[in-house]
N, C-alpha and C positions, 0 to 999 in steps of 0.2 A: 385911174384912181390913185393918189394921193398919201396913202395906208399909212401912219408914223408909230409906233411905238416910242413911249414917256421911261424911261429908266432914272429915276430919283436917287440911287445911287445904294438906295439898301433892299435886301428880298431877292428872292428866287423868280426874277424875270424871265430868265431862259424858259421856266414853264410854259410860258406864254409863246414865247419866241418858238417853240417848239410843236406846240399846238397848231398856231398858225401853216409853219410849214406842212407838218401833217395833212392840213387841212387844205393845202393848196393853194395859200394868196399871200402874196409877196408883199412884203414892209419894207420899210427902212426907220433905222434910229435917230431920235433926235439927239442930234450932235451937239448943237447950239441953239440961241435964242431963234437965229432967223430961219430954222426950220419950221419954225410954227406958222411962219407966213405961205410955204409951200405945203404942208399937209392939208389933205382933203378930210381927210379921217383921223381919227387919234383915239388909243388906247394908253389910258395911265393905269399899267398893275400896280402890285407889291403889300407887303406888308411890312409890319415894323410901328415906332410911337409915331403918335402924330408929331410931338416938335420934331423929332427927328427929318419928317419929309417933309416939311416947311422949311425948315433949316438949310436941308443940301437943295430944297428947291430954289431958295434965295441963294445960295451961294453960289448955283450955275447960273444963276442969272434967268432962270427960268420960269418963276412967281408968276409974275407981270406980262410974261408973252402968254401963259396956259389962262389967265386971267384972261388977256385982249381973245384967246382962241374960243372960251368959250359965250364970250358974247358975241361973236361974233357969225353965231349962229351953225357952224358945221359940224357935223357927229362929232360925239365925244363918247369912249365907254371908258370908265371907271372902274376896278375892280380891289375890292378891300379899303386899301388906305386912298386908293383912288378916287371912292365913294366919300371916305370920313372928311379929306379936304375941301371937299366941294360945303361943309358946312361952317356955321359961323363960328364955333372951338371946340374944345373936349376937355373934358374933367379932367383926362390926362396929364393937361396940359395948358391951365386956363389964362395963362400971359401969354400965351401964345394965340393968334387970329389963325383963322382958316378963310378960303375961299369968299365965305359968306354967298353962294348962289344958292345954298338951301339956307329959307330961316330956320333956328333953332340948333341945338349944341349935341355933340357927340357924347354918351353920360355909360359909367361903366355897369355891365351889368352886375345884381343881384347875386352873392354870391350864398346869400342864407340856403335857399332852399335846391342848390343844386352847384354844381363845379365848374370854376371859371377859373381859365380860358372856358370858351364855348370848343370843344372841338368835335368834331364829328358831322355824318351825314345827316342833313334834315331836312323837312318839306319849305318848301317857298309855297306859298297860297298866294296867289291872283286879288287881289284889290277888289275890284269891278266884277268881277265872276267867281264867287268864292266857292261855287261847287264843282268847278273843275276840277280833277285827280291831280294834286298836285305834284311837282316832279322833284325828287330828291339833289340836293347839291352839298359839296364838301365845304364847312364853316371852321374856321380856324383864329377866332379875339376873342376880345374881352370886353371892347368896348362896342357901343351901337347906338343907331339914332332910334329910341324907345320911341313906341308907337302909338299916342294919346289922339285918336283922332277929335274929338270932344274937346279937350284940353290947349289942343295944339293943333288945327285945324288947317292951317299957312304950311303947316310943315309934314302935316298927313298929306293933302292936296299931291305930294310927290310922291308920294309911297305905288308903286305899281305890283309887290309880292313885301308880305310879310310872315314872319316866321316867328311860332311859338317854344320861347323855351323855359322849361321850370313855370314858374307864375308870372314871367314876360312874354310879351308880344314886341318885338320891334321891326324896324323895317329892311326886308334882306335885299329890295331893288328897288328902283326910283328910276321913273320914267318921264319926262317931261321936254316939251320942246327938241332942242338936239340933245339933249343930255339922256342916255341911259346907266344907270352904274349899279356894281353889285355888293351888297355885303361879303357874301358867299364867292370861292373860286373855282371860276366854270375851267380853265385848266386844271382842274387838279380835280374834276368832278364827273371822270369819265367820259363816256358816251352822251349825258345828257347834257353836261359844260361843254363838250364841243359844238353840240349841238343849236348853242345858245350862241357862241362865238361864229360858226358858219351862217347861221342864220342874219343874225346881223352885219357882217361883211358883204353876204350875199343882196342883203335888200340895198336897192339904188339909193344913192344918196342922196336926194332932193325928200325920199321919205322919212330918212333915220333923221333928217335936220328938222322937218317939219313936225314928227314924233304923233304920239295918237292919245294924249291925253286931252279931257275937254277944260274950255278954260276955266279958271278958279270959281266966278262966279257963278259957275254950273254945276261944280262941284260939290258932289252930298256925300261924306266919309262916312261907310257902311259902319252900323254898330258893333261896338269890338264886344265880343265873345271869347271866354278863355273854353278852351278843354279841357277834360278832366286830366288829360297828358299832354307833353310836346309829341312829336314826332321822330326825335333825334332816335337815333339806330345803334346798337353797341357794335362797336369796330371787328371786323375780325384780321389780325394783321401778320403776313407772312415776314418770316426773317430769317437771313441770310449773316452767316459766319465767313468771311471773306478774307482768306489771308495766301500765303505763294506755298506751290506744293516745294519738292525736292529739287523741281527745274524750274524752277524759278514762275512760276507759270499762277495767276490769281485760279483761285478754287472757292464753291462751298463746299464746305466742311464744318461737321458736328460731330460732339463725343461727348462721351460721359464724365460729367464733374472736369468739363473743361481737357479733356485729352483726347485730341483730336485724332492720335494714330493710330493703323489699322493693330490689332492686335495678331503677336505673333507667337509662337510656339518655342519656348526658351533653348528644346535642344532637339527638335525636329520629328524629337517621338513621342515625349513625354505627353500629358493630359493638361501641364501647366500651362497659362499662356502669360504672357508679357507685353507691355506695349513696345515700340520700336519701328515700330512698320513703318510703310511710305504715308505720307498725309492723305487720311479719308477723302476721298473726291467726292464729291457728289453731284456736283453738275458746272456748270461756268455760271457765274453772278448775272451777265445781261438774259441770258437765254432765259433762266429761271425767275428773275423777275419778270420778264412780257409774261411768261405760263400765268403765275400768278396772279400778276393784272387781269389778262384774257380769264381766269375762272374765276372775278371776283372779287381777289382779295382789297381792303377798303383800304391799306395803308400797305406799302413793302420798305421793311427797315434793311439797311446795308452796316452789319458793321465788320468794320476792320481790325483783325488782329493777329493782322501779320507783322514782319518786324518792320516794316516801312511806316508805319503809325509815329518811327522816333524822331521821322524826318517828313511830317503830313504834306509840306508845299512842296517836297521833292518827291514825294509821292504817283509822281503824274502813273503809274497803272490804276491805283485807285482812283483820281480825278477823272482819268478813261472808262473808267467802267462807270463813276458817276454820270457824267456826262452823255455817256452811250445808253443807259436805264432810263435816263429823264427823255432819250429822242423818242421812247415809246412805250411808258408810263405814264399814264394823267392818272395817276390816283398820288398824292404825298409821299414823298424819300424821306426815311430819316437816316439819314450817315453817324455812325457812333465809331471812337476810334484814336486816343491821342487827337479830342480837340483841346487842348491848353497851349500855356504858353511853352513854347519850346525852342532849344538850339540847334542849330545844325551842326554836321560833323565841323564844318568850315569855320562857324563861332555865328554865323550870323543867329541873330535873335528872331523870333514870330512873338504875337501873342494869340491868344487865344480866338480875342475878335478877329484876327488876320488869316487863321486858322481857317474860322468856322466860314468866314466872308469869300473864301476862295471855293469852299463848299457849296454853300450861297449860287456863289455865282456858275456854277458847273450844272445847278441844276437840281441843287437838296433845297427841300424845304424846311428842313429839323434838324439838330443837332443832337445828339445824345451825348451827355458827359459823365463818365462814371470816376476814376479813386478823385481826378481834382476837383468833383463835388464834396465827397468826403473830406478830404484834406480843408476847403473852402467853409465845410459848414465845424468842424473843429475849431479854425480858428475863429470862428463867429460863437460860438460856445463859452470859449476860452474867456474873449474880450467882453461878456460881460455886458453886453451890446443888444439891443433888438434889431439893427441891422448892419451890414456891414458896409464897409468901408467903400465899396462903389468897385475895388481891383477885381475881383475873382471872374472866373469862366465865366462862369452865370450872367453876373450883375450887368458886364462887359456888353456879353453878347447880349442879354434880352435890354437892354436899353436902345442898338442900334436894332436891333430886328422886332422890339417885342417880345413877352414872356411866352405866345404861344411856337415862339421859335427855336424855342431851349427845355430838352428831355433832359431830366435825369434819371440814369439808370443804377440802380443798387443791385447789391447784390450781397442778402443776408445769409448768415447762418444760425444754425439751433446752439443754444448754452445752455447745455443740462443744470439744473441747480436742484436744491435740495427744498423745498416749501415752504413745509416744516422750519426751517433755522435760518433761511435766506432773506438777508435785511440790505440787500444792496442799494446802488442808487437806480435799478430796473426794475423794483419790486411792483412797480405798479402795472407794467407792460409783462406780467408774465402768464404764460398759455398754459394750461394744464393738458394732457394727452387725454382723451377719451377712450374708455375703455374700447369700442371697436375703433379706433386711429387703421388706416389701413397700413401704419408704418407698425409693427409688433415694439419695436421698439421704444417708443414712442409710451403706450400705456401705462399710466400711472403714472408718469415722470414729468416734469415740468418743465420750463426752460422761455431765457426771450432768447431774442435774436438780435445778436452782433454783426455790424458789419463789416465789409472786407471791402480790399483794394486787392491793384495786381491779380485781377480776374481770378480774384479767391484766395488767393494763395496765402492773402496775411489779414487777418483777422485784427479789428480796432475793437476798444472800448467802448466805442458810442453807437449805441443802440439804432434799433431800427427807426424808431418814432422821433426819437432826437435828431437824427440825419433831415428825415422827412418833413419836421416841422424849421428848420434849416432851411435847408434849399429853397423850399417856398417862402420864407422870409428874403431869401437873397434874389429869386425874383422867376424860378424854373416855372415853366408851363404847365408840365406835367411829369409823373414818376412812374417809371417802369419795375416793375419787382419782379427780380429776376430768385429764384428761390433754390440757393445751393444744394438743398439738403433731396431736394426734390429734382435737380436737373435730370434729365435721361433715365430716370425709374418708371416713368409712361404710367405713373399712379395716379397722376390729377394734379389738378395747383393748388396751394397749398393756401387753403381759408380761412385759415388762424393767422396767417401772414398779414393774407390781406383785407381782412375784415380791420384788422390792426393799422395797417397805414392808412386805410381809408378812415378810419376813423380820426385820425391826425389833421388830417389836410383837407381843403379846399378842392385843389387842384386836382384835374381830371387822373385816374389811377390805370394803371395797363399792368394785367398780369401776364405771368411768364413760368415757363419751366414747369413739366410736368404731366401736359399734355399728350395723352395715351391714347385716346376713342374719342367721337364726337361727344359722347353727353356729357365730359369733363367741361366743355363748354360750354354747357347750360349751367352745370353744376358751379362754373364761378360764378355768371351773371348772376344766380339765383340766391348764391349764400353771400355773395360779398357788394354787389353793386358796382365795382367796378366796369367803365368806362367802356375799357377795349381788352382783346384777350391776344397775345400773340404765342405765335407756335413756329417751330422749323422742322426740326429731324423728320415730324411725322407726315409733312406736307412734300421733306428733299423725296424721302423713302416712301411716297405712294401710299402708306398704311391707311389715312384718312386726305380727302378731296378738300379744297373748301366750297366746294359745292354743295358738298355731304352735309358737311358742318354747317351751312346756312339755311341748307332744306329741311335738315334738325332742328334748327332753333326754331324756324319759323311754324315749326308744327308744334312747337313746346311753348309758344306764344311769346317767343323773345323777339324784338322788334328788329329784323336789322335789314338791307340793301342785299335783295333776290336781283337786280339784274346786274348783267355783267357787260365788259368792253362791246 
């Protein structure tokens, strides 16, 4: 068999490429045009804008061969942008054509009644059998072929699994003739996305060609029905502090308010202690992500901050250990870490797309960007502007990958102000302390939250809500709130934060910092609505499982993905 894998030139393909291995069935890439004449099978991943994968598909000369391959009748699986091409365009992108082998156009979704991107785990329901237990998969756009079967009837006719989100329905897989393709990605979706991908390798190919839908004119598109909920799961996501100990050796490592070192005793008797010690260990980055994966966790973040982040494409230990995490992770990498533009010690220049695309290609699905988001949304401030100028990390990277392919991560802190007399330009974003605040301090006192760069250390003018409705103008997926005041206190995350930037934004929200016991993790879902909840310290140090944490929720009625690798 014939096996080819499609690399279009943007997205996290190694996923794939890695899965595959895993799974035991050998490929080769297409190189050229005239490999499409020698593949029996062909997988096209990736994600990213649709002109963008039309674009580099035309430039390799590749349109018009994947065009002649798929009429020409032999398996084809699609996955993401893999899917979107195969349609006649997208709102994204509407001078620009697509495939045209599905009628009907790619249209983005709905952002009134819920957060877009879509990211997170949700059901795929069966077409033709809707009362099967449907099986959970990793979604990660914005855009999608919406599901009108009444309306659109030529273009339901393909629909094989649809999936509800917010007050949409559209279609997560499409089955017909040789063509199977998926919204959702089966590498990055665990045990049951491999499962999808073995399976269909496995079946002989005289069947995946022939496919198992009946033909159009027998075709009766079941009545669409919404639920009173989607299915989607709030993420629980493990994270990893990655930087080199004393011997030069990559480590995690976590500490409080950012001071990673052990603490040590200033004169060897005294009761005082001091930081200075050897760099906290706490485990090596690959080992600890598989654990992770293996109990569960829905996403594992990797970020870097050690000092090799000043020189990311000479970086090759952290590109190793990305690369070595994605051979035996299928859930989502996000890498955070010095992605901007930057110089080497030598003078040569990177930018930030070059940065994150090297990332990209090692096997991360996300990027995380944290002070050159702030410095990017300042100058977007400044300028007086609603959007910005097209340069910065963000705009860069989510234009060749996609906005669900670009984090931003912050990182605020509290400004006490005075109520009473306080007429600033934050006056509207300010929290007041509740009398039981589990912080004493906190009580009666008021304050917003400024942000910081330099992993804390310098504190800006520009608020929490102003960063956040920023970045989402410049084009980020989603925002992580990482909560200074709160890091390493094991007192909870902080709901006044982020009831606050949810409030702001669109886009999906991930809290941070804080995390003490399981029920803190009810306790955000419940008061803030945010997305996904990420943790480290308490997950390097054993104190809670996320086993725990998900056998918690589930009993507390928070929706989220009970099985594991």
């Amino acid at each position: 068999m014939g096996l080819y894998l499609l690399d279009y030139g943007a997205g996290n393909v190694q996923s794939l490429a890695n899965s595959l291995s895993k799974l035991g069935h050998p490929f080769t890439w297409i190189s050229s045009p005239d490999d499409f004449h020698k593949a029996t099978s062909l997988i096209f991943p990736g994600v990213g804008a649709f002109e963008t994968a039309i674009e580099n598909l035309t430039q390799k000369g590749f349109l018009e061969p994947l065009r002649e391959y798929l009429q020409s009748g032999k398996p084809y699986f699609g996955i993401c942008i893999g899917l979107q091409v195969l349609f006649q365009s997208s709102t994204e992108s509407l001078n620009v054509k697509g495939l045209d082998v599905i009628p009907g156009i790619i249209e983005r979704l709905d952002d009134s009644d819920k957060a877009v991107p879509h990211i997170g785990w949700n059901s795929a329901d069966l077409v033709q059998t809707p009362d099967v237990e449907p099986a959970y998969y990793y979604f990660v756009h914005s855009y999608c072929s919406k599901y009108f079967p009444k309306d659109r009837p030529d273009a339901a006719g393909w629909a094989y699994t649809t999936t509800q989100y917010g007050g949409e329905v559209f279609v997560s897989s499409v089955r017909k003739g040789n063509v199977f393709a998926t919204q959702f990605h089966p590498e990055k979706s665990g045990a049951a996305g491999l499962a999808v991908l073995d399976n269909w390798v496995k079946t002989p190919e005289a069947e995946r060609s022939a496919g198992v839908s009946k033909p159009e004119s027998l075709y009766s598109p079941p009545v669409l029905s919404l639920k009173s909920k989607d299915n989607l799961t709030k993420r629980i996501i493990a994270c990893m502090d990655v930087r080199s100990d004393d011997d030069g050796n990559l480590v995690v490592t976590k500490g409080d308010q950012y001071d990673v070192r052990e603490k040590v005793s200033s004169d060897g008797t005294s009761m005082r202690v001091e930081t200075g010690g050897a760099v906290r260990n706490l485990g090596k980055p690959v080992t600890l992500a598989a654990k992770y994966y293996a109990a569960g966790a829905d996403e594992i973040c990797l970020l870097n901050i050690t000092s090799f982040r000043q020189s990311p494409l000479q970086d090759q230990p952290m590109l190793a250990v990305v690369r070595a995490a994605a051979e035996c992770v299928f859930v989502p990498l996000t890498i955070g870490g010095g992605i901007k533009d930057t110089i080497d010690p030598d003078g040569t220049k990177h930018t930030a797309l070059e940065v994150a695309s090297e990332y990209f290609r090692a096997g991360a699905d996300k990027v995380s960007i944290g002070s050159d988001a702030v410095f990017a949304a300042e100058m977007l401030l400044s300028s007086g502007q609603n959007r910005g100028n097209g340069t910065s990390s963000i705009e860069t990277i989510a234009h060749a990958y996609g906005s669900q392919a670009v984090v931003v991560s912050i990182d605020p802190r509290r400004v006490f102000v005075d109520a009473a007399t306080y007429d600033g330009p934050h006056k509207d974003e300010l929290i007041h302390g509740s009398a039981d605040s589990v912080f004493e301090a906190d009580r009666g006192k008021s304050w917003w939250y400024a942000c910081t760069v330099s992993g804390g250390r310098e504190t800006r003018s520009i608020s929490v809500c102003q960063l956040a409705r920023a970045v989402e103008v410049l084009g980020t997926g989603e925002i992580l709130v990482n909560s200074i005041d709160r890091d390493g206190t094991g007192l909870g995350f902080d709901s006044d934060l982020l009831r606050l930037v949810k409030g702001c934004v669109k886009v999906p929200v991930v809290a941070s910092s804080g995390a003490g016991k399981k029920e803190h993790f009810a306790d955000v879902f419940e008061k803030t609505g945010v997305e996904a909840a990420l943790a480290a310290g308490i997950f390097h140090r054993g104190e809670v499982d996320i086993v725990q944490v998900k056998e918690y929720l589930e009993h507390n009625a928070v929706k989220v993905r009970t099985s594991v690798a």
